[in-house]
LUMNU-539532 format. One record per residue (C-alpha): residue number from 1; residue in one letter; x, y, z. Coordinates in steps of 0.05 Angstrom, whole numbers. Each point is the difference from the previous one (the first is absolute). Example, Ala and Ser with C-alpha at 12.3 -4.5 7.8 and 13.67 -1.06 7.14 Angstrom:
<nodes>
> pos code X Y Z
> 1 A 246 -90 156
> 2 S 27 69 -13
</nodes>
This chain:
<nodes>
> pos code X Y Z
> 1 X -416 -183 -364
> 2 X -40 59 -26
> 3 X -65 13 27
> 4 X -63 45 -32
> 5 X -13 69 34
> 6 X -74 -29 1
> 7 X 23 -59 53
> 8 X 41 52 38
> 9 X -54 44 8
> 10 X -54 -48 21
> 11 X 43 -23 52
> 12 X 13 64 23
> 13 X -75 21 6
> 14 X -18 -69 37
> 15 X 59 6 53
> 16 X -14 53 56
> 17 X 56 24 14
> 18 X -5 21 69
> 19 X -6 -79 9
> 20 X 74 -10 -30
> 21 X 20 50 41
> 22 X -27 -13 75
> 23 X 46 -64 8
> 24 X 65 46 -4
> 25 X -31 72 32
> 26 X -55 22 47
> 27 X -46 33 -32
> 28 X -47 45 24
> 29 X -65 31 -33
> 30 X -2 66 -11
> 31 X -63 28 -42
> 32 X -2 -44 -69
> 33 X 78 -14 6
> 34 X 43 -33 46
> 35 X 63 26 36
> 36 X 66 -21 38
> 37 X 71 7 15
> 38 X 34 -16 -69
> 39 X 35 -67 -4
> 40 X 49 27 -47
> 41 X 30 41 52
> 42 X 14 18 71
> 43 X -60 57 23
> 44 X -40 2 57
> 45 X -62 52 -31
> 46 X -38 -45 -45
> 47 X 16 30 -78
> 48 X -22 -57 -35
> 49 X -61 -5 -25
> 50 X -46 -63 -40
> 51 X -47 6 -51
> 52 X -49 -58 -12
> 53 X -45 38 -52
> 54 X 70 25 -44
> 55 X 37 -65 21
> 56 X 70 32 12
> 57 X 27 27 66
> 58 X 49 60 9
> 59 X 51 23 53
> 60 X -5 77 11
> 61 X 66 -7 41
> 62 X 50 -50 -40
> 63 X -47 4 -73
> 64 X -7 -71 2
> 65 X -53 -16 -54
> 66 X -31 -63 -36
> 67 X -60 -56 -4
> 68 X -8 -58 31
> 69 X 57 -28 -45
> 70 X 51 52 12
> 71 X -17 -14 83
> 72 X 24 -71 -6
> 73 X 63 15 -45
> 74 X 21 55 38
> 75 X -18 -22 74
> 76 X 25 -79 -8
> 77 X 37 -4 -55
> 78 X -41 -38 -49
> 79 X 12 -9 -68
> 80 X -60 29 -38
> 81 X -20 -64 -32
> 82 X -5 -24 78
> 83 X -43 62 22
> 84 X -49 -17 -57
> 85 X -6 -70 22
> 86 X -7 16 69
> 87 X -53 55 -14
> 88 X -37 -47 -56
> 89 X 2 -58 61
> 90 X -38 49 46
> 91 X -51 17 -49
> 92 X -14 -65 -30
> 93 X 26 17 -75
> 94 X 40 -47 -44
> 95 X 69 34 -22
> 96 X 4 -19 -71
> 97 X 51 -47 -25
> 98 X 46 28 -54
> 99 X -6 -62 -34
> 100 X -25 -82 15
> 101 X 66 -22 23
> 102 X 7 71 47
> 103 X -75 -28 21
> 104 X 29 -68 20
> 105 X 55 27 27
> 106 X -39 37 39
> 107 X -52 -51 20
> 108 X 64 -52 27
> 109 X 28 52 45
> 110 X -67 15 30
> 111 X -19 -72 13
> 112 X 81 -4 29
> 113 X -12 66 49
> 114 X -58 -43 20
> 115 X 51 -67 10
> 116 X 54 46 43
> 117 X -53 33 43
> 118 X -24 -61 22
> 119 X 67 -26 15
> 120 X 15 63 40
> 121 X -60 -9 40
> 122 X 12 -75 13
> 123 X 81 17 27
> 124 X -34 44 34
> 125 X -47 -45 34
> 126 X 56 -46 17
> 127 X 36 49 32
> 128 X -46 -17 60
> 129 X -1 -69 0
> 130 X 45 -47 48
> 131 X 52 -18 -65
> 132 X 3 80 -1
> 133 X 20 9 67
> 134 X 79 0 -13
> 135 X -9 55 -47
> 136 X -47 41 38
> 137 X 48 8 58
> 138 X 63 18 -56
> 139 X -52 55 -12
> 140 X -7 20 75
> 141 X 68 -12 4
> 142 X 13 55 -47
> 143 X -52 50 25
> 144 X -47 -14 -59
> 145 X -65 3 36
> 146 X -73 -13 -19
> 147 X -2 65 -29
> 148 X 55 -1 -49
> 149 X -24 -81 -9
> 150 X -60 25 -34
> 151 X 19 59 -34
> 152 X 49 -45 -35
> 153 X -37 -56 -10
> 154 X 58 -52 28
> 155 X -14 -61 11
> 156 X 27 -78 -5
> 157 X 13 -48 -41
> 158 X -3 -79 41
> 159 X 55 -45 -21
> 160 X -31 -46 -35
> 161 X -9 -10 -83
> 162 X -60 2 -10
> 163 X -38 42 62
> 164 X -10 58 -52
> 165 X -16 -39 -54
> 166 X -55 -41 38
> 167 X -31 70 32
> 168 X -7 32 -72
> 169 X -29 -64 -34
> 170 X -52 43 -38
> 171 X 48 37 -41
> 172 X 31 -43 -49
> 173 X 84 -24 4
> 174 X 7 37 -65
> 175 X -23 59 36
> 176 X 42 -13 61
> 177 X 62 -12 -48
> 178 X -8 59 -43
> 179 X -14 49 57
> 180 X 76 -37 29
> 181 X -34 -33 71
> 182 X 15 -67 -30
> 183 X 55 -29 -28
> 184 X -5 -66 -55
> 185 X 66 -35 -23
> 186 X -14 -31 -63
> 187 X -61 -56 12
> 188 X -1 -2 76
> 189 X -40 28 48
> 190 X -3 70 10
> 191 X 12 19 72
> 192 X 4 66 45
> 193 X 56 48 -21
> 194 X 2 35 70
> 195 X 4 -49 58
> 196 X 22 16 77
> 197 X -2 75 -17
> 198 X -24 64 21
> 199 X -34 38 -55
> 200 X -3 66 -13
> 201 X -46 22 -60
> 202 X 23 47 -62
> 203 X -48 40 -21
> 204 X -10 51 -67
> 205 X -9 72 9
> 206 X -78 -19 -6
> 207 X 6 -40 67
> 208 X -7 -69 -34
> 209 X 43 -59 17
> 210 X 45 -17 -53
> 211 X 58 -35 30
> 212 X 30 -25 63
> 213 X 72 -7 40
> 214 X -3 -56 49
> 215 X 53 2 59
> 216 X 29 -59 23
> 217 X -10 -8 83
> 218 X 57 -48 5
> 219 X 59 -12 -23
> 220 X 6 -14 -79
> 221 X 8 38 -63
> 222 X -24 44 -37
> 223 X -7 44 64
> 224 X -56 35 -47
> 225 X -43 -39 -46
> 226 X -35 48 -48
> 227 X -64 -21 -62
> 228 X 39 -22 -67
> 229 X -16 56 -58
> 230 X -78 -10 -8
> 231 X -49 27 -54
> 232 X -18 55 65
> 233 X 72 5 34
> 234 X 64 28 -33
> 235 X 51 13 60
> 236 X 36 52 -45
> 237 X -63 38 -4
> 238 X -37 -4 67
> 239 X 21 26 62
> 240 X -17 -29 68
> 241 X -52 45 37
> 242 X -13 50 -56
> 243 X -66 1 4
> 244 X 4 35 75
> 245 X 57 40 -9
> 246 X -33 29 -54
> 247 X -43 42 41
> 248 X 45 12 62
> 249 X 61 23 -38
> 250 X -47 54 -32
> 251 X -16 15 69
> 252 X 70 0 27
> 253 X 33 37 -67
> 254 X 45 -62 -3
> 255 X 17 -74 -20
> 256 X 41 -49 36
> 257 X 34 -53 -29
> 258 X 26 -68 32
> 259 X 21 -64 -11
> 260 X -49 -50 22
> 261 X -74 -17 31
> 262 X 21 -2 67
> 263 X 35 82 -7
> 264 X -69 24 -21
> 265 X -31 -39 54
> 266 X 47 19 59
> 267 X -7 77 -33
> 268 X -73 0 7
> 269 X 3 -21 70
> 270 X 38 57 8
> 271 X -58 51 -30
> 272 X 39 4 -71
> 273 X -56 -26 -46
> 274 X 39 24 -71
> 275 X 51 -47 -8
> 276 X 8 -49 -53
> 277 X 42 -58 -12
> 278 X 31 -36 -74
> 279 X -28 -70 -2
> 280 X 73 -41 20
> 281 X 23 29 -61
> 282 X 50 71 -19
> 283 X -42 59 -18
> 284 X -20 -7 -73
> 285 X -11 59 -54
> 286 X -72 -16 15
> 287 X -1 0 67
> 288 X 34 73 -5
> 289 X -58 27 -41
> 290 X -43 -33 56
> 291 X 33 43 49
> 292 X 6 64 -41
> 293 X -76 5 -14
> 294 X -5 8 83
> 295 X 59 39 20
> 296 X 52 37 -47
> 297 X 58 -23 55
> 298 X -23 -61 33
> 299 X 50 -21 53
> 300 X 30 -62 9
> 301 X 16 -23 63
> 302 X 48 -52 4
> 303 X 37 -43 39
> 304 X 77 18 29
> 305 X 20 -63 -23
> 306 X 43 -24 -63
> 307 X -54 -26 -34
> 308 X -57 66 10
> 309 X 59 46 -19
> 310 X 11 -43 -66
> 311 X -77 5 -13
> 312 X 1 69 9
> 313 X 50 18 -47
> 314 X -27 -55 -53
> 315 X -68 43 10
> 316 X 37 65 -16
> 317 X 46 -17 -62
> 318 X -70 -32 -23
> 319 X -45 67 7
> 320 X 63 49 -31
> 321 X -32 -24 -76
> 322 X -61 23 28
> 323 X 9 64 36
> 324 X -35 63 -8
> 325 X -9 66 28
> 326 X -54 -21 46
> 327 X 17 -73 0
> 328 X 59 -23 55
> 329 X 15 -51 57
> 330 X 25 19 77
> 331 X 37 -39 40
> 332 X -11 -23 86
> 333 X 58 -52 15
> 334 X -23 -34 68
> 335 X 51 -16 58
> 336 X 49 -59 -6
> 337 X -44 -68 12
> 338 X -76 36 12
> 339 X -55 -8 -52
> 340 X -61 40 12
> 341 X -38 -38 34
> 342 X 59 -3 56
> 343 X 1 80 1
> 344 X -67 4 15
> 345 X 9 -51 56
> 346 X 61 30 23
> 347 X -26 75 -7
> 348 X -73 3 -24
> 349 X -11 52 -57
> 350 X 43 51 28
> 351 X 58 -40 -26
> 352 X -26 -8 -63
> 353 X -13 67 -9
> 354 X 69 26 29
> 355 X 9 -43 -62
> 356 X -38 25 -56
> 357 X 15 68 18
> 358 X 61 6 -37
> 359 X -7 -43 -65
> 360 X 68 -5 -39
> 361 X -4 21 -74
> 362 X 5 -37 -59
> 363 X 60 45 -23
> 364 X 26 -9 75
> 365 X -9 -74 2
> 366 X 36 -12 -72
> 367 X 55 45 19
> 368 X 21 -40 70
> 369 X -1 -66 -35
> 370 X 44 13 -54
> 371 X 52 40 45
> 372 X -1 -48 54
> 373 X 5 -67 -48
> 374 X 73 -2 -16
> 375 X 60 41 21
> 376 X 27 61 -29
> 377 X 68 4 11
> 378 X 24 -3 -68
> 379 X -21 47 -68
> 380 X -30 -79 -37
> 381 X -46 -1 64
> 382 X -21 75 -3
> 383 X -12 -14 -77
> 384 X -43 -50 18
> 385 X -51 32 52
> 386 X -2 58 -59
> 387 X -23 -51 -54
> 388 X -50 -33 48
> 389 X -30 58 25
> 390 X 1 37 -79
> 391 X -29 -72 -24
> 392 X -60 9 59
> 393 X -10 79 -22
> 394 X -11 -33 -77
> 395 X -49 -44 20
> 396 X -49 52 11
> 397 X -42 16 -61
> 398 X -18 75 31
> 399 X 51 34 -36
> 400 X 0 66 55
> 401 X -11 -52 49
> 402 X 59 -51 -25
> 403 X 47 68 -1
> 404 X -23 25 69
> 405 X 26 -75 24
> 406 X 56 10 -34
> 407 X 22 71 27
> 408 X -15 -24 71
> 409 X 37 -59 -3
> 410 X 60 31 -35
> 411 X 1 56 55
> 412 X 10 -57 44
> 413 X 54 -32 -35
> 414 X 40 61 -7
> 415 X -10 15 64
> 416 X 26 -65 23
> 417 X 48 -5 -50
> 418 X 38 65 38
> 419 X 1 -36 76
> 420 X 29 -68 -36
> 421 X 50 38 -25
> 422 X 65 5 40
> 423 X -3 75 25
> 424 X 58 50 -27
> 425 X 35 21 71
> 426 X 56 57 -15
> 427 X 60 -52 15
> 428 X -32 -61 -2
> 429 X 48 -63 -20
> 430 X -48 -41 -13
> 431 X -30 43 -48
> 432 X 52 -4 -61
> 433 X -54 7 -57
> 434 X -38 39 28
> 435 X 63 53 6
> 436 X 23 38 59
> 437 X 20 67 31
> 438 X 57 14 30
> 439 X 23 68 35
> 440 X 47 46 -39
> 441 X -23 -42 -68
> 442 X -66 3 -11
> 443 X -32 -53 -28
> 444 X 35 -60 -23
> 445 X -35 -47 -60
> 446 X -16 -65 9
> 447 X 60 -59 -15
> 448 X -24 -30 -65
> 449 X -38 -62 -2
> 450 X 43 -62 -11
> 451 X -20 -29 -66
> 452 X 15 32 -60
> 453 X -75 6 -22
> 454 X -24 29 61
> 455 X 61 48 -2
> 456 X -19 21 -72
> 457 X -70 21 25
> 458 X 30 30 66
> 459 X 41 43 -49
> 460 X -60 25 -48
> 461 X -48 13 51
> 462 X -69 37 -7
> 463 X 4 28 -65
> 464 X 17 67 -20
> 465 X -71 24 -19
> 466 X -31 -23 67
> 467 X 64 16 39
> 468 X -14 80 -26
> 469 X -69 -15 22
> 470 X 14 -26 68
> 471 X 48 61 8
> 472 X -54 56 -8
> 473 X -52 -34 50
> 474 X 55 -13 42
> 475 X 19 77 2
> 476 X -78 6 5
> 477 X -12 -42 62
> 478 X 73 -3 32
> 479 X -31 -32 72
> 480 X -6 -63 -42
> 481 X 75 -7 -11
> 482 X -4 -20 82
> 483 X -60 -45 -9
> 484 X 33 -46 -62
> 485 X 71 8 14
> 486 X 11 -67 5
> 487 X -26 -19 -79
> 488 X 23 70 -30
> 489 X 69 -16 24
> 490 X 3 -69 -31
> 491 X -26 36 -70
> 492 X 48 15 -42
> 493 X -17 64 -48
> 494 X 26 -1 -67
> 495 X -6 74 -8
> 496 X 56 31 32
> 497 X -35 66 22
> 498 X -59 -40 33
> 499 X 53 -50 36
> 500 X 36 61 23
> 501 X -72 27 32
> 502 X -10 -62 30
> 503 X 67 -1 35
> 504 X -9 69 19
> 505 X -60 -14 26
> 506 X 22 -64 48
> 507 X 46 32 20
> 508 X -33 54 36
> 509 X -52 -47 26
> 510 X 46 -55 29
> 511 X 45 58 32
> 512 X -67 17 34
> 513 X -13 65 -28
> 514 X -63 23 -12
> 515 X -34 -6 -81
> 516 X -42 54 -5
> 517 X -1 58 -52
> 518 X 52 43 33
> 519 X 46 -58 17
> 520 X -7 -26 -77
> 521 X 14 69 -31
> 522 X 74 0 -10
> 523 X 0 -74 -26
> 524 X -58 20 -60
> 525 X 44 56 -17
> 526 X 55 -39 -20
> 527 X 11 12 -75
> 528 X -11 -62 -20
> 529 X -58 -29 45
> 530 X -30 74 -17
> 531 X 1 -16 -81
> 532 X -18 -72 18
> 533 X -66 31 39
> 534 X -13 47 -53
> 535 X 0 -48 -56
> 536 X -52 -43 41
> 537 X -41 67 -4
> 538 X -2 0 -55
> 539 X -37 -59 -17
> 540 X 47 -63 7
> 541 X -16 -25 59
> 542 X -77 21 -6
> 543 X -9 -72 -21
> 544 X -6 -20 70
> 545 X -64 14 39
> 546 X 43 30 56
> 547 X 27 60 -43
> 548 X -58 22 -34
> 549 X -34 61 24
> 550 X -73 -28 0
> 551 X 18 -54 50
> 552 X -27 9 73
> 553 X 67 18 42
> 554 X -13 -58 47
> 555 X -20 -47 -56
> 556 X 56 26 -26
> 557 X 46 -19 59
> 558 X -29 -68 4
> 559 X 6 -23 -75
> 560 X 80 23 15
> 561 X 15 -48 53
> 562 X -51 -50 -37
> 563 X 59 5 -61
> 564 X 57 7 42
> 565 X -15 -65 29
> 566 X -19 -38 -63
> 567 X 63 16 -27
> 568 X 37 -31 70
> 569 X -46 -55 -16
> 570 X 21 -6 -69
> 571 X 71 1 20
> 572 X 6 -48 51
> 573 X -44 -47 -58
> 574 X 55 22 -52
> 575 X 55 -25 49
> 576 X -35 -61 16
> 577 X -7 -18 -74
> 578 X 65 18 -14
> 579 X 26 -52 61
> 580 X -50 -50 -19
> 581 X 20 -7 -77
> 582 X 74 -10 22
> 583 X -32 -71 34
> 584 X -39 -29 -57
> 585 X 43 -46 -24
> 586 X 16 -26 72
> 587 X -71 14 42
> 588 X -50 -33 -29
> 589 X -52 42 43
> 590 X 24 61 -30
> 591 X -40 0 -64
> 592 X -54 1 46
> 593 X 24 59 40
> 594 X 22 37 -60
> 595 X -79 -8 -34
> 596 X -23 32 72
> 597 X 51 59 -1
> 598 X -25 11 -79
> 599 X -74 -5 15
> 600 X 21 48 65
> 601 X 46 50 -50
> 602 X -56 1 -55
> 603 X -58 20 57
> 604 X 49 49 26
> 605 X 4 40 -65
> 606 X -68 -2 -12
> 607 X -14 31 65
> 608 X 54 52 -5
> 609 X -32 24 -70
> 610 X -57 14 36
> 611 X 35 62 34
> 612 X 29 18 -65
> 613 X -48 5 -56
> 614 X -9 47 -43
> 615 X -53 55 -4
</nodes>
């Protein structure tokens, strides 16, 4: 809906804005304008200042700046559209409707704000009452005093079908039944939806009730009864308690997110007014633009149990499609069998806090659920955490973002990669492809694999264009030969000169002698590792980022081990493809295996061209 400039500004003109502000900030005068600590951040010297007479205000500390509009976006949230109506309300002006059904519309959800307030205020009522008694003590019971009572808005709802109905006799069934207080099957009666419950209101970012979730006091099911989808109330795009976190998470410089009523409740006992809560449902795309236009990392703070940690990562791989520089989600997983409102029994907000302290990143959180959901003792496994966590980094839209997932992820994976790897030990048995040492022989090659496929690709090995490569960073940045001994000596060069390097190379760091300059000398000057090194000089090998002269030395260093070990990777997946194929026509799960090791090969090579482009 578009609305003139002309309706904007009279509205503007008839709203003083010192009004809109006073709720949120104490003001004080000071000559024709007003001034106090800014609400937009932490100060103690009042910077910001109001301006009736101009109708904006202004932070000298923070530059905060706006009308009466921007206050009510910026400090709670609101939509514009909701600001304008809010404003428009105060001053007694009609919003225009776009068009007459926008003007119905409009017209049916006022007269149904009307409907739920009342019913809000009669719960409320019978909160008090003898039939309420039961649930008022569950609310003692709990802590929930006559403080948080009101500033909620709980109340009851009798047992009985038609108590509600009955109290609200001047508002029409239709009106009961479209605002979902009533429920009609087919011709019958219509009768009380919530019955026996305690009630807890849901209200818009404006304050105004638009739904509720009913608790059950007894036993029975569903634990947590919430309003059907209503003309006012979409679950997937409200939040419960929006409307006052609004202001204290600008205040606090965070947002808390939890999974039910009573978590807000119990954190607010606690002195934690910013927390909201889904309504029973996962987080929704909408709900996550809710969030964002409060906090760029809200946190969500979830249960230790099976079911918050599976809500927490269904939140995450939902927000990756809509990630952005300034747009993420943190992580606070509470102790095995405590919600919050039994840390703040157990340990008052000091726990909590001891909590939020530390929030777990998005990247972080992703990361630990994907390593820790299957085992990796096999290359098909290792393959698989790669393509989940590539698949995640692909979701986001951000291209720099979507690579800087990517690079931190893959870091992780290589770096994991090494410790599942059996370690090369100079004499090691058990390390027969991997290769050995032993005294007065150097180093011994690996036994080939036992299939004739795997022993083909045991026999060709890194090719001869990398293998001259690998050779000159190699000579370049010897100390790595100790660091990847165990893949280099289960790579196979094709290019004699560069195998013989490599050789050289292990074996004067598995006999324990030292790999610096000096001790490397007399192997380089070999004749034919010394042509070898010359030709990659000379511009062979300057296809790999590690060679080139522009390239940072310890960038440079990095992207070496970063290919040596995408090459182990893509030679264990070679093996296992070449093992795998030999079982298709008897292993039925094999196909399935060998698509994994393809998809794993195929993202292998991609990410080794990386480190060898071209200029």
């Amino acid at each position: 809906m578009t609305l003139s400039p002309a309706f904007l500004d009279e509205l503007r003109a008839r709203v003083t804005l010192s009004s809109v502000i006073a709720p949120y900030v104490k003001l004080t005068r000071a000559g024709r304008e007003w001034k106090a600590c800014c609400p937009f951040h932490n100060e103690k010297t009042p910077s910001f200042t109001v301006n009736d007479e101009k109708h904006f205000y202004h932070c000298f500390g923070c530059s905060a700046h706006g009308d009466a509009f921007r206050f009510l976006t910026d400090s709670r949230g609101l939509p514009f559209m909701d600001a304008v109506k809010e404003l428009a309300a105060s001053a007694g002006m009609e919003v225009p409707a776009a068009d007459p059904r926008g003007r119905e519309r409009a017209e049916r959800q006022a007269t149904l704000h009307d409907v739920m307030a009342a019913a809000q205020r009669w719960f409320a009522e019978q909160l008090h009452t003898p039939e309420g008694a039961e649930a008022l003590a569950y609310c003692q019971r709990r802590g929930i005093g006559g403080g948080a009572i009101q500033r909620f808005g709980i109340g009851f709802a009798p047992d009985r079908r038609q108590a509600l109905r009955t109290a609200l006799a001047s508002h029409t069934d239709a009106k009961l039944i479209e605002g979902g207080l009533l429920i009609q099957v087919d011709d019958k009666e219509p009768y009380d939806r919530f019955r026996g419950r305690l009630m807890i209101p849901i209200r818009d970012a404006r304050g105004r009730v638009i739904g509720f979730g009913g608790r059950i006091l007894g036993a029975g099911e569903p634990k947590y009864l919430n309003s059907p989808e209503t003309p006012l109330f979409d679950k997937g795009s409200s939040l419960y308690n929006l409307d006052r976190a609004s202001p204290a998470s600008r205040q606090a410089k965070r947002l808390i997110v939890v999974e039910g009523y009573m978590d807000v409740i119990g954190l607010d006992r606690g002195g934690i007014a910013e927390a909201v809560a889904p309504n029973g449902t996962a987080l929704t795309e909408r709900q996550l633009e809710l969030l964002w236009r409060l906090d760029p990392s809200p946190i969500l703070c979830l249960d230790g149990d099976a079911a918050g940690q599976k809500a927490g990562i269904r939140a995450a791989t939902r927000a990756l499609p809509l990630l952005g520089p300034e747009r993420t989600l943190s992580f606070v997983t509470l102790p095995q069998g405590q919600d919050p409102d039994d840390l703040v029994n157990s340990g008052g907000r000091d726990a909590v806090e001891a909590l939020l302290q530390a929030p777990e990143p998005l990247v972080d959180r992703l990361w630990r659920h994907e390593r820790d959901s299957t085992p990796l003792a096999t290359p098909e496994q290792r393959a698989g955490l790669k393509q989940r966590l590539l698949d995640h980094a692909a979701a986001i839209p951000d291209r720099s973002l979507s690579q800087l997932y990517r690079d931190e992820w893959m870091d992780r994976f290589h770096a994991l990669n090494r410790r599942e790897r059996p370690a090369f030990t100079p004499g090691g048995g058990s390390q027969q492809r991997r290769g050995t040492w032993v005294k007065g022989r150097g180093f011994v090659p690996p036994e080939p694999p036992a299939s004739e496929g795997a022993r083909a690709i045991a026999v060709s090995g890194v090719d001869p264009f990398t293998a001259r490569a690998l050779a000159a960073g190699l000579a370049r940045f010897p100390d790595l030969v100790v660091e990847e001994a165990g893949i280099l000596s289960a790579l196979p060069f094709a290019d004699p000169a560069a195998e013989r390097l490599k050789h050289r190379l292990l074996d004067q760091a598995l006999a324990g002698g030292n790999l610096d300059s000096a001790a490397v000398a007399p192997i380089l000057a070999d004749t034919e590792i010394d042509r070898l090194l010359q030709q990659a000089l000379g511009g062979f090998g300057k296809g790999f980022s590690f060679n080139r002269i522009d390239t940072e030395p310890n960038q440079a260093r990095a992207d070496l081990r970063a290919v040596i070990e995408l090459l182990g990777d893509r030679h264990e997946i070679a093996q296992g493809l070449a093992e795998v194929s030999a079982r298709l026509m008897d292993d039925p799960q094999a196909v399935a295996e060998q698509h994994r090791l393809l998809l794993a090969n195929q993202e292998t090579t991609k990410r080794l061209a990386d480190y060898s482009a071209s200029d």
